[in-house]
Every structure is written in C-alpha cells, then in structure tokens.
C-alpha positions as CSV (number, residue, x, y, z in Angstrom):
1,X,76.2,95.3,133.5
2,X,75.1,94.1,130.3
3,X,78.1,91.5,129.3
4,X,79.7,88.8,131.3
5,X,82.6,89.2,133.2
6,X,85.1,87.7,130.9
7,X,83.6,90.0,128.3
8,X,84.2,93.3,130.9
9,X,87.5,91.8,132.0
10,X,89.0,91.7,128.1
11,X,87.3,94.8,127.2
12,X,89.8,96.5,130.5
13,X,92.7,94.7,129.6
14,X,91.9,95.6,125.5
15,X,91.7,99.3,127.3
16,X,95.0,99.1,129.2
17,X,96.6,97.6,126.0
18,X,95.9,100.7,123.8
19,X,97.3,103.1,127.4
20,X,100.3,100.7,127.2
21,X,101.3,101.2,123.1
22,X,100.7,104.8,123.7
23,X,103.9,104.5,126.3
24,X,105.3,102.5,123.8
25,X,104.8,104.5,120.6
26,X,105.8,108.1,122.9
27,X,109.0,106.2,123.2
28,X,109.8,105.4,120.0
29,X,108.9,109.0,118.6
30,X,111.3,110.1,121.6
31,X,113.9,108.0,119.9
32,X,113.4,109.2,116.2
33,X,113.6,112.9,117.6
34,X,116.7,112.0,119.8
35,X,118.4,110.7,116.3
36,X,117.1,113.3,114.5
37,X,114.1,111.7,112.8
38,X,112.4,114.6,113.4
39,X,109.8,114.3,110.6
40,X,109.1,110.6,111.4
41,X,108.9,111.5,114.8
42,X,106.3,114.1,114.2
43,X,103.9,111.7,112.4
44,X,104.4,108.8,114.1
45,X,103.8,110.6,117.7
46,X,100.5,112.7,116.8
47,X,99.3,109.6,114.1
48,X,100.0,107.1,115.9
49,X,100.9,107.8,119.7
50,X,97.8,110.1,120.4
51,X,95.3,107.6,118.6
52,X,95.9,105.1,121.0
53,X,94.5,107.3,123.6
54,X,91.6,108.0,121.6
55,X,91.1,104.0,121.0
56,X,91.0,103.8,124.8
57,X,88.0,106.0,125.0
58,X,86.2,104.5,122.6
59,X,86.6,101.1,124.1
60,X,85.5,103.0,127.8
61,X,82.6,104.7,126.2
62,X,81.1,101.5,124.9
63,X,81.4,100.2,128.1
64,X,79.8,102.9,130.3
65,X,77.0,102.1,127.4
66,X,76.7,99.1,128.6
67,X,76.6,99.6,132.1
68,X,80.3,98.3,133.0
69,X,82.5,100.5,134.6
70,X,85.7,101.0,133.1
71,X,89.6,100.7,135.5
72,X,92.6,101.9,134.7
73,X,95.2,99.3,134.7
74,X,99.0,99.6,135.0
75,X,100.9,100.0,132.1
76,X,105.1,100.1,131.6
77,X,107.8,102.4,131.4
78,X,109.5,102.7,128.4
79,X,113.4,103.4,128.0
80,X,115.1,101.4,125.0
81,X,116.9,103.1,122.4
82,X,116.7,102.0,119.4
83,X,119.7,102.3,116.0
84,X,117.3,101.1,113.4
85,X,114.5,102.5,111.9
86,X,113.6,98.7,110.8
87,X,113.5,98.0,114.4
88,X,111.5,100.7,115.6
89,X,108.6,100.1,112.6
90,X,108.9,96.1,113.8
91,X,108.3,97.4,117.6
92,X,105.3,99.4,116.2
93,X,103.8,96.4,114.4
94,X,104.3,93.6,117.1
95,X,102.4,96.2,119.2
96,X,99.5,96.6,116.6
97,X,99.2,92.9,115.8
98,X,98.7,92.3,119.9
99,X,96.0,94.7,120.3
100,X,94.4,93.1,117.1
101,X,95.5,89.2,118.6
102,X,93.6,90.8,121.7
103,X,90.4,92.1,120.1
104,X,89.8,88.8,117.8
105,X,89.9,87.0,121.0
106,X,87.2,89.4,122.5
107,X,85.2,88.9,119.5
108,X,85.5,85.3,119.9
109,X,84.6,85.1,123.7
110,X,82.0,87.7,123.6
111,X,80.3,85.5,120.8
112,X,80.0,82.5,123.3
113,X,79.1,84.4,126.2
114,X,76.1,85.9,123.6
115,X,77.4,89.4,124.4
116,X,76.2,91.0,121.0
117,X,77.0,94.2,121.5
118,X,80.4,93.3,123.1
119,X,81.4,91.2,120.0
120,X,79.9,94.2,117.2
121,X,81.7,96.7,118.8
122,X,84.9,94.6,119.3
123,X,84.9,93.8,115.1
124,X,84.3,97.1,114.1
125,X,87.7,97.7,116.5
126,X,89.4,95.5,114.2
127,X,88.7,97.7,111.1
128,X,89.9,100.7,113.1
129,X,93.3,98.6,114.1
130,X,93.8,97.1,110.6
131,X,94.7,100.5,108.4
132,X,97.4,101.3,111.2
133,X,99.0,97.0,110.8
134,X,99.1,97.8,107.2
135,X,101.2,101.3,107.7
136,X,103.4,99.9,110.1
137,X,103.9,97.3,107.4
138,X,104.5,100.0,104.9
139,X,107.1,101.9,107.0
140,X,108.8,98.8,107.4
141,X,109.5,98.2,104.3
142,X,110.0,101.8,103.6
143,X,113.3,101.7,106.5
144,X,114.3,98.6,104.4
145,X,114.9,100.0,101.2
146,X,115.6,104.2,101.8
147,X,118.1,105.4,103.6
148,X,117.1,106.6,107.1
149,X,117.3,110.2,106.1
150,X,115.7,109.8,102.7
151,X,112.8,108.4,104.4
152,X,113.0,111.0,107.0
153,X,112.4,113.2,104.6
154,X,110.0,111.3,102.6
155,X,108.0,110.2,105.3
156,X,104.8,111.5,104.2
157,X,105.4,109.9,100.4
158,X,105.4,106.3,102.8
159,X,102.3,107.1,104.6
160,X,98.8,105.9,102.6
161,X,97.0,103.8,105.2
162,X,96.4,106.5,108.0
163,X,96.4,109.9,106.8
164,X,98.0,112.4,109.1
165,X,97.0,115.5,106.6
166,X,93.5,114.8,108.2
C-alpha cells in the first residue's frame, strides 16, 4: 500500500461519505417528487444524487492505484420530510461542505504523512466538489426569492455551476 494508514483510513471514510449523500440526496429528490417538485426532483436526483456514486469510484480507483484496498462502510437511512425548498437546498449544502471539510483534512494529513499522490488526488477532489457548493448555494437563494413552483418550473434557468444538459 503506498500511503499510510491514516491516509487509507480518510480516503474510506471520504468514500463512505460520498455512499452516505447519495442516501441523503435520493431522499430529498423523493421529497420534491412527493410535493410535486417534479422538475427539481429530476435534476437534483440524476445531477446530483447519481454523481455521488460516481465520486465514490473515483476515490476507490485511486486507491486500487495505489495498492490500498477499498471497504464499504455503513451509511444511514434516510426518512425526513421536508416543507421547504430552503431547507432541502441547506440539507444539500451542509452535506457538500462536509465532504469538502473531509477532503481538505485529507489533503492536510496526506501532506505530513508525504503521501503525494494521496494529497494530489485529494485537491483535485476539491475542484470536482466546489462547482456543486456553489449550486447548492444558487438554489438556495433561488427557493428564497421564487416561489416554489416558479422555481419548479424554472429550475434549469437556476442551474449554471453543474450542467445537467451534459
């Protein structure tokens, strides 16, 4: 294995992090659909939802590269309903700014420990993280000042940091 342990332990938990706002964004685009948010819910569930997956894999891949085998840890169930739009986009964001409170701590740890490629990969992560902070940032701001079903309908008119025409 080519990183120390704390470096292989963060880069599982960073893994189980992006598994765990998957759950966590499924459940809020369960909500918007259950309250008729069906446009919001559409974007936010294949643009945000299924990324996190995808984020996962690239943290796993880099570290089979490095000769660290990758776990699955546990991750919750999510069940809360939410009435407000403002409080699903500041669920969305509190989730974002962890994993990103989680990577900068890799990158700071894997400097000490000298894992190079550990720390490289792990602020390149943050520029992948960073557009997605800035929509959630957008949408919230968007849920404060539209009505919920303007901004239903307007979703995509609210939507310039990740680009779900792509």
């Amino acid at each position: 294995m080519r990183m120390s342990r704390e470096s292989y332990e963060s880069l599982n938990a960073l893994t189980a992090m992006c598994f765990d706002a998957n759950a966590v964004f499924d459940n809020l685009a369960y909500v918007l659909d259950y309250h008729y948010f069906s446009n919001i819910s559409k974007v936010v569930h294949l643009h945000v939802a299924h990324v996190m997956p995808q984020w996962a894999d690239l943290i796993t891949d880099k570290m089979i590269e490095l000769s660290a085998r990758p776990v699955r840890k546990p991750i919750g169930g999510y069940d809360k309903d939410y009435q407000d739009l403002g409080e699903i986009f500041t669920t969305m964001l509190d989730k974002l700014m962890e994993l990103r409170t989680e990577t900068r701590n890799l990158v700071e740890s894997a400097d000490i420990d000298g894992d190079d490629e550990v720390r490289i990969f792990a602020e390149e992560f943050l520029t992948i993280i960073s557009p997605y902070i800035k929509q959630a940032e957008e949408w919230g701001n968007a849920a404060k000042v539209l009505s919920a079903q303007d901004f239903n309908i307007h979703i995509l008119d609210y939507t310039h940091f990740i680009h779900p025409e792509d």
